[in-house]
C-alpha positions as CSV (number, residue, x, y, z in Angstrom):
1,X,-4.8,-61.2,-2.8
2,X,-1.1,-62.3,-3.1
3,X,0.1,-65.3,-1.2
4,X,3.0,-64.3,0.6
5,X,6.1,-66.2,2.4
6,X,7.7,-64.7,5.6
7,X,10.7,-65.0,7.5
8,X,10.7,-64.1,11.4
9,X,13.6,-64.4,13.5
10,X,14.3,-63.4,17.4
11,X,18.0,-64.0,18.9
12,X,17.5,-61.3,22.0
13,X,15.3,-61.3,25.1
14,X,12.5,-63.6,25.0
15,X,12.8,-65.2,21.6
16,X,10.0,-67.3,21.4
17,X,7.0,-64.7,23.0
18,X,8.8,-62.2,20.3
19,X,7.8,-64.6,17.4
20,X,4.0,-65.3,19.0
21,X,3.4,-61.2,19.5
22,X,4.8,-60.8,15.5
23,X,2.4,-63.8,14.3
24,X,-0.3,-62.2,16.6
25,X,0.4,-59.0,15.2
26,X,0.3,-60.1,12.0
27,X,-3.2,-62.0,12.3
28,X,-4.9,-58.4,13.8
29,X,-3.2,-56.1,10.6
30,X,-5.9,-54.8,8.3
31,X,-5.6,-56.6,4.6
32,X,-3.4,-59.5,5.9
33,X,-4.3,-63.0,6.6
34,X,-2.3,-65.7,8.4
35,X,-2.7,-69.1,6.5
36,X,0.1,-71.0,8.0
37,X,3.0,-71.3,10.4
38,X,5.9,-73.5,10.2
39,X,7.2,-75.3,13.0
40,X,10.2,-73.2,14.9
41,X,13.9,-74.0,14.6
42,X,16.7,-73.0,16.7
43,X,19.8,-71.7,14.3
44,X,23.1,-70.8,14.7
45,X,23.6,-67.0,13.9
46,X,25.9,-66.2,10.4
47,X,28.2,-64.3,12.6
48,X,29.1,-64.8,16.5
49,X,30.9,-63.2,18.8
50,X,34.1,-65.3,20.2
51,X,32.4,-66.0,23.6
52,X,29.2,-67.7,21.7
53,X,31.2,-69.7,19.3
54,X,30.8,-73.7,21.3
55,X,27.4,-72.9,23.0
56,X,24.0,-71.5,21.5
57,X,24.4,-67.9,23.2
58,X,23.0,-65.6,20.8
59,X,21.4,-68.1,18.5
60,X,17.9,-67.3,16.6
61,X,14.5,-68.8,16.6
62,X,13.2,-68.8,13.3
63,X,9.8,-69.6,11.4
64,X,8.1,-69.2,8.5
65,X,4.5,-67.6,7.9
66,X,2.5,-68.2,5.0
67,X,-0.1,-64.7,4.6
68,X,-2.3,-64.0,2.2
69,X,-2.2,-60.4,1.9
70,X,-4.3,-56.9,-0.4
71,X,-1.1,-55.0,1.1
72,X,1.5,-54.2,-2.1
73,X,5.0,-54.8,-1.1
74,X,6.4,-51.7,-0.1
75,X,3.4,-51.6,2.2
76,X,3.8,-54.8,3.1
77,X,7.3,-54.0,4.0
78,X,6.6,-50.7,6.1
79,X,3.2,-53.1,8.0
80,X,6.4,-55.5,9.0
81,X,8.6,-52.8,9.9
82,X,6.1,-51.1,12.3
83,X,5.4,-54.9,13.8
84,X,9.5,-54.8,14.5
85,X,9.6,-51.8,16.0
86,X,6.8,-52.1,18.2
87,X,8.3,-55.3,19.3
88,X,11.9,-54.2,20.1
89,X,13.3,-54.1,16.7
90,X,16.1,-51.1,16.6
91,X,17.6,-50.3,13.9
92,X,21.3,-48.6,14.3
93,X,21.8,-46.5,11.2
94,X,24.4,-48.6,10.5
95,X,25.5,-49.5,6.8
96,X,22.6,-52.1,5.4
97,X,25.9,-54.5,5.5
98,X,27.2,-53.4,9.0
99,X,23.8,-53.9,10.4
100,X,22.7,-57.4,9.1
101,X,24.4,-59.6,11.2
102,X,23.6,-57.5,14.6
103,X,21.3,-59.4,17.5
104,X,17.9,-58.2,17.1
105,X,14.6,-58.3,19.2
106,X,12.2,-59.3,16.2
107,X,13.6,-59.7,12.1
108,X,10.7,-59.9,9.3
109,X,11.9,-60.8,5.7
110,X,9.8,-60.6,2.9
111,X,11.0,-63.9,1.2
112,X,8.2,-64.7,-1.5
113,X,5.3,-62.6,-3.1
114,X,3.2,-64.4,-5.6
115,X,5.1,-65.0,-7.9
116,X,6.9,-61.4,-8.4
117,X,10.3,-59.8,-8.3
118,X,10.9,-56.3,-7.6
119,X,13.9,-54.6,-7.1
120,X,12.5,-51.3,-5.7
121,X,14.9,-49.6,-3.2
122,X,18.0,-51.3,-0.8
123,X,15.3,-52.7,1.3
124,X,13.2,-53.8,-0.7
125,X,13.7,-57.1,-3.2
126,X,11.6,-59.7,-3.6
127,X,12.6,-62.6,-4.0
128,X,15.1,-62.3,-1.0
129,X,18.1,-61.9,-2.5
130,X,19.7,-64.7,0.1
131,X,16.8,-67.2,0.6
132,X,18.3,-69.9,-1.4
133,X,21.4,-69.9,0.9
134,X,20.1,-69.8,4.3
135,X,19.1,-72.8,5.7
136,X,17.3,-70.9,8.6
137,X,15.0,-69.8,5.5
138,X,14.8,-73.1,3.6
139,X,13.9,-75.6,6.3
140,X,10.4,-73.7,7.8
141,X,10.0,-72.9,3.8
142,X,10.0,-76.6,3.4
143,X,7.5,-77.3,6.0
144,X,5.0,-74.9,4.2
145,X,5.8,-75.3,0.4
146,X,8.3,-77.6,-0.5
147,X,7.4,-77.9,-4.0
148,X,7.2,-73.5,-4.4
149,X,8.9,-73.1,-7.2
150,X,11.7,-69.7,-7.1
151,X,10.2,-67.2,-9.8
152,X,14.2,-66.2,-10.6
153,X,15.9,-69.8,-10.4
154,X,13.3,-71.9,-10.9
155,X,13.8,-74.6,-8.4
156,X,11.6,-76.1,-5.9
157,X,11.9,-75.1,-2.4
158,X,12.7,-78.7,-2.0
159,X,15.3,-78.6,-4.6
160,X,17.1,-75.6,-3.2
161,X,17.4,-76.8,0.3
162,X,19.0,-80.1,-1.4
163,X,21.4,-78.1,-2.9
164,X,22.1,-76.1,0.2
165,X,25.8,-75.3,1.3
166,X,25.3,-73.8,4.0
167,X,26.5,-75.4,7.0
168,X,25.0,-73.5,10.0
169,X,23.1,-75.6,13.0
170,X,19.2,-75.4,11.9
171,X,17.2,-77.6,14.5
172,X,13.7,-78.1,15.5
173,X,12.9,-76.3,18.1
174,X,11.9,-78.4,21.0
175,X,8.1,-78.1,21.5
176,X,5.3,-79.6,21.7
177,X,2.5,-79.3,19.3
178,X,1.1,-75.6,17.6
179,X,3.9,-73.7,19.5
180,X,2.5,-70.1,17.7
């Protein structure tokens, strides 16, 4: 069983409720075990359309899931897909670059698998190629496993978001207790 690290975001419809039916999805798939949820943080989206820009129209909820998972990664990634598009996920057929900054229902990254890294198809790389510059990915990360070492740059979770440059909003959600 691999320990695995998962990034879940919502920015359309009913954000939150979209992240609990993921995490409950996740806890009833065959060969997948929840360990661990980070807390939830509001973040400002990487791209925004001009009449979002000053407010938080359009901005995600984010989390972190720990799993410990007998999936392999490719099936791990098709098990997240089918969560996405049974909650809402739809994916355009854009360009893989056109389509990453759209609004989406549900997002589920892959972010850390044991310690491998693959580099099997366009959708598939593990590490994610991005975690170390997202602070929408470090902060929950940090929550969970803030000493997780990066099997390609070999810094602590803790270290990278030190190092962070990026300067989007990433703040705690407001709620109360277990919010998952």
């Amino acid at each position: 069983m691999a320990r695995v690290f998962l990034s879940i975001g919502s920015n359309l419809g009913e954000r939150r409720q979209n992240l609990q039916a993921a995490i409950q999805r996740l806890r009833a798939a065959e060969r997948i075990r929840v360990l661990e949820v980070s807390r939830l943080y509001e973040t400002e989206p990487w791209e925004r359309a001009p009449g979002q820009i000053g407010n938080r129209a359009g901005w995600f909820l984010n989390c972190v899931v720990a799993v410990e998972t007998g999936l392999a990664p490719a099936a791990l990634l098709s098990a997240t897909q089918e969560i996405e598009a049974a909650l809402g996920r739809v994916r355009t057929g854009a360009s893989q670059e056109a389509g990453r900054y759209e609004p989406r229902a549900l997002d589920i990254d892959i972010l850390l698998y044991g310690e491998e890294v693959i580099s099997a198809s366009d959708d598939l790389h593990i590490p994610h190629l991005l975690m170390h510059e997202r602070g929408f990915v470090l902060r929950p990360l940090a929550d969970l496993a803030p000493e997780l070492e990066h099997p390609v740059l070999y810094q602590t979770v803790r270290e990278l978001l030190e190092g962070l440059e990026d300067d989007h909003q990433v703040v705690p959600a407001d709620l109360p207790g277990a919010w998952w």
